[in-house]
C-alpha positions in Angstrom: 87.7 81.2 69.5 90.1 82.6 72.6 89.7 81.8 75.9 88.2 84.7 77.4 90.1 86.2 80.5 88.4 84.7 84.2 86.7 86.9 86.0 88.0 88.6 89.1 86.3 87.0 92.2 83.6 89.0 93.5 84.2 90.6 97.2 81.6 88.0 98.2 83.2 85.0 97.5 86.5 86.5 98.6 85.1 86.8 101.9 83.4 83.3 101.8 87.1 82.2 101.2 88.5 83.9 103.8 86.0 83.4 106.2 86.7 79.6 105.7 90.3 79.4 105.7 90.5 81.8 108.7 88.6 79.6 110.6 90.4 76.1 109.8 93.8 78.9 110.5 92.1 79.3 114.0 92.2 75.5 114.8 95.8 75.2 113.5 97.0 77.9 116.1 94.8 76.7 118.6 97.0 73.0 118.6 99.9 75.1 119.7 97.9 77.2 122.1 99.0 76.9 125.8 101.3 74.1 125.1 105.0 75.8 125.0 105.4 76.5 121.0 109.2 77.0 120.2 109.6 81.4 120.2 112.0 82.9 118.0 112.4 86.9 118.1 113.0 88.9 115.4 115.7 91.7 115.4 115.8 90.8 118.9 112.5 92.8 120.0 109.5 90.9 118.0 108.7 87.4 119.4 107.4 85.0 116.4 106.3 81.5 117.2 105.9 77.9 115.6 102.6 78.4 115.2 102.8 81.9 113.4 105.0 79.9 110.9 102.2 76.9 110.7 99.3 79.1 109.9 101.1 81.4 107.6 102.1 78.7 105.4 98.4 77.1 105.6 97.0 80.9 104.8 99.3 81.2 102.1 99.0 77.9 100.5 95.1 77.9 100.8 94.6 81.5 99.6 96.9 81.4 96.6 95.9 78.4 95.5 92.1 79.8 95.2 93.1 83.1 93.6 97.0 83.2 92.0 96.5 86.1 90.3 96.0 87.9 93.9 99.5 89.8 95.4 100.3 88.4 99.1 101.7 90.6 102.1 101.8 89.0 105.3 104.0 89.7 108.7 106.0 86.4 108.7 106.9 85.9 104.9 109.6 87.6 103.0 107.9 90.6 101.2 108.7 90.1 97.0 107.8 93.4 95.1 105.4 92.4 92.1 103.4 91.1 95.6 102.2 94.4 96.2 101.7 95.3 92.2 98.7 93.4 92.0 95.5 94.4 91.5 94.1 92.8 94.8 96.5 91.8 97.7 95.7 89.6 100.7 97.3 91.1 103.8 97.7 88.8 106.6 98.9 88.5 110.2 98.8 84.7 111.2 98.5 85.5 114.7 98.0 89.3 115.8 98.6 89.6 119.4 101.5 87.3 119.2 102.4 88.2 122.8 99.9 86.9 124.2 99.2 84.3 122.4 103.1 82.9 123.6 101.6 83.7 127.7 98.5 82.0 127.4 96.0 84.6 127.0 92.7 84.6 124.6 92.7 87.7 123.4 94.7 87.0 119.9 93.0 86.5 116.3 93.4 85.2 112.5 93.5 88.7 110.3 93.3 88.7 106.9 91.9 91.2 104.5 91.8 91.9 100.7 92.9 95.2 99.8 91.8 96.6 96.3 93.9 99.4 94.6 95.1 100.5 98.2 91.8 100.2 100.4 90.6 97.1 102.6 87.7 95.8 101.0 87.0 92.4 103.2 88.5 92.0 106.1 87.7 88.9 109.0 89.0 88.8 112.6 89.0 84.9 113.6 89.6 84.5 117.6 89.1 81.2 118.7 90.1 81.2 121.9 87.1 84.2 122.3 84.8 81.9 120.3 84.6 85.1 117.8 84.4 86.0 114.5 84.3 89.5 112.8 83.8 89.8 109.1 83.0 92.4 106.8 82.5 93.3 103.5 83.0 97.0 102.0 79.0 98.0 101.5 77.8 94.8 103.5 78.1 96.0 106.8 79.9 94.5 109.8 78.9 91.8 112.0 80.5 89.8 114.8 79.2 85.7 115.3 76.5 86.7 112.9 75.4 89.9 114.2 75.3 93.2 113.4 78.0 95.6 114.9 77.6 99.6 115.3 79.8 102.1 116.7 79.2 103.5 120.2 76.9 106.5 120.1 77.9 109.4 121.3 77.6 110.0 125.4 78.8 112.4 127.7 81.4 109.6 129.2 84.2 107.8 127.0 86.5 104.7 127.0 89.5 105.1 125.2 92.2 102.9 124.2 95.9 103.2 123.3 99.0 104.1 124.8 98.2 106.4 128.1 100.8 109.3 126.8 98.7 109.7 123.6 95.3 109.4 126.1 96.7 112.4 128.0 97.3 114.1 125.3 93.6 114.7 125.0 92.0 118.1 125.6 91.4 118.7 129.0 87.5 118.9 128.5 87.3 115.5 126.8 90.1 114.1 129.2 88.1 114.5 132.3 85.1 112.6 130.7 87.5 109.5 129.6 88.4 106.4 130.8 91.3 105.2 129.6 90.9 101.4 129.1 93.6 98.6 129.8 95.8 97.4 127.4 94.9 95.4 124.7 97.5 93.2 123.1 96.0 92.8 119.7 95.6 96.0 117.9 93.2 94.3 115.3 90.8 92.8 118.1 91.2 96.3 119.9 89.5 98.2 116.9 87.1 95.7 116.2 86.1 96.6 120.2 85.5 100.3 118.4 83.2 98.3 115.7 81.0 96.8 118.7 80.7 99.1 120.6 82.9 98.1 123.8 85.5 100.8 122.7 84.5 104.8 121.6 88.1 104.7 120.2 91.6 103.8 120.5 94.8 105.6 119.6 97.6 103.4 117.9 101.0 104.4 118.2 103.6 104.9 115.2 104.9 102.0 113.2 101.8 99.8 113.1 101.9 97.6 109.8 99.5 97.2 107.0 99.1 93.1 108.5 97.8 95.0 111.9 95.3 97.2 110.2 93.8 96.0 106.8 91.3 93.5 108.1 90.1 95.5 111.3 89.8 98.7 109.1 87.1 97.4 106.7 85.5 96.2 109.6 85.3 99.4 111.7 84.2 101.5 108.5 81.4 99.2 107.8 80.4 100.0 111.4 80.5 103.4 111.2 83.5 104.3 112.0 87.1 105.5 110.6 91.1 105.1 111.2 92.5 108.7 110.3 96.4 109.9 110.6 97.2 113.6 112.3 96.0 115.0 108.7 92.9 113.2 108.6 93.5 111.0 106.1 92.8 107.4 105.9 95.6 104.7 105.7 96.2 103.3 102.2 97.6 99.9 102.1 99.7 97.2 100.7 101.5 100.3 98.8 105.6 101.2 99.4 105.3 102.1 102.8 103.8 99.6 105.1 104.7 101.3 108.6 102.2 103.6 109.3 102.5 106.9 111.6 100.2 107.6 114.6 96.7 106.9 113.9 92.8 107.1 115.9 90.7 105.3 115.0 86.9 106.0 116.2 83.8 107.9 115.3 81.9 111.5 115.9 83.4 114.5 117.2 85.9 112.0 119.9 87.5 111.2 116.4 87.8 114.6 115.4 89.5 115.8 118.7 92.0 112.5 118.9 93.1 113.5 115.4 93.8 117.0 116.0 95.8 115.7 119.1 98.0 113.3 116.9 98.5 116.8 114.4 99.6 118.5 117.5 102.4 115.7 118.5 103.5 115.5 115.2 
């Protein structure tokens, strides 16, 4: 009698996995932490450290190794194209928020998500210098350290982050009830702030990757939220083009104005 094909992993157990291996990834990056890692910089602009090459290679032994038949995208490995064929593909950044992970500050994180056919269906934020964690599951809701996250509701005041051109851009009615928020150096951990509720949204300017969005984006949707482009569509990802254009990403009727700003700038 034939072997029977295995099972694809259930979204469960992917995000058991990931949770896991994201958070031994955290203690890898955390030994080069403040202590002078070796910088490279790519094309000259993009700093990429030791460290982004040590958890890589953990994340992409580890991962693989527990499901080979899964594609792999990630910011610091060479891209091959039956990667992105697959069925399922794990998109990683080792370290998001590279920047400031080189000058010393906390505020970088672990991302990796599964994307499914094009759409991010677990996705975990490990920051260990923060002592967070953000998971979430497509259906399963969003939670940081355990607990449940939620969108901001809507007030008559907002916080907004993102570049402060694209802020202005805002309608003058909603501009003079914002407050445009300092800049965050990880765009993952910044829309995960929209998931909890420390953020009402944040603007991202063009040329963001798939490794920058996948993980957050599952975990903003499962909070009630949405990333949208200037026609109000959602990102697709792991596909042929992994730079994406000028997004928002928030909820309610803030959302709704932001994108019609970003249609208006294109």
């Amino acid at each position: 009698m034939p072997e029977s094909e295995p099972q694809k992993a259930a979204p469960e157990a992917d995000l058991e996995l990931i949770a896991d291996v994201a958070r031994e990834a955290g203690a890898i990056a955390l030994k080069y932490f403040r202590r002078d890692p070796e910088v490279w910089w790519k094309g000259g602009v993009s700093p990429v450290s030791e460290a982004d090459y040590a958890v890589d290679r953990f994340l992409r032994k580890e991962l693989l190794a527990a499901r080979p038949d899964y594609g792999w995208l990630s910011e610091e490995t060479a891209l091959e194209d039956q990667e992105l064929a697959r069925e399922r593909v794990f998109v990683v950044d080792p370290i998001d928020g590279t920047r400031a992970f080189i000058a010393g500050r906390p505020i970088w994180c672990v991302s990796i998500g599964v994307v499914h056919r094009g759409e991010s269906i677990v996705g975990v934020l490990e920051c260990p210098e923060l002592s967070e964690t953000y998971h979430a599951l497509r259906g399963g809701g969003a939670f940081r350290n355990g607990e449940r996250l939620a969108v901001k509701p809507e007030g008559d005041a907002f916080v907004v982050a993102g570049p402060k051109a694209m802020v202005s851009e805002l309608p003058s009615k909603i501009l003079q009830k914002t407050r445009a928020y300092g800049y965050v150096p990880s765009l993952a951990f910044r829309i995960a702030m929209v998931a909890s509720g420390a953020l009402d949204a944040t603007f991202v300017k063009p040329n963001a990757h798939d490794w920058d969005l996948a993980a957050a984006d599952v975990i903003l949707r499962e909070a009630g939220g949405v990333i949208r482009d200037a026609s109000g569509n959602t990102p697709s990802y792991a596909g042929p083009d992994l730079k994406k254009g000028a997004l928002a990403a928030g909820s309610g009727s803030l959302l709704q104005a932001m994108t019609q700003t970003l249609s208006i700038g294109e």
